[in-house]
Phi, psi and omega in degrees: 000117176283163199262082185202146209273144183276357153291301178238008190009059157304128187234181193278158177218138191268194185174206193250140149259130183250100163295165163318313181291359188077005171269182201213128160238161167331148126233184178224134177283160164242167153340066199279123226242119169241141167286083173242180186278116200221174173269120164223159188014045151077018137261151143270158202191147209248115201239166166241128178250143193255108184327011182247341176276327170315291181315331189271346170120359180276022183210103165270111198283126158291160184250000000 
């Protein structure tokens, strides 16, 4: 399973660790990714979801 919202397919995106001295290593920011039960195609399904989609209302959560 990639670590991506099956809604807006938000993914992890990298960048820099910077110390006080300025070196610099990889890192990867993720997602915040949660696993719910939503409606897709008029079934429920256990989908990951990224919380700015939950929160904005792109996702109808099955009961």
């Amino acid at each position: 399973m990639p670590k991506m919202c099956a809604v807006c397919g938000k993914s992890p995106s990298s960048g820099n660790n910077v110390s006080h001295s300025e070196l610099k290593t990889r890192r990867r920011w993720y997602p915040n990714l949660q696993k719910v039960r939503a409606v897709v195609d008029g079934s429920p399904r256990r989908i990951t979801v990224c919380t700015r989609c939950l929160r904005s209302g792109k996702v109808t959560r099955a009961i």
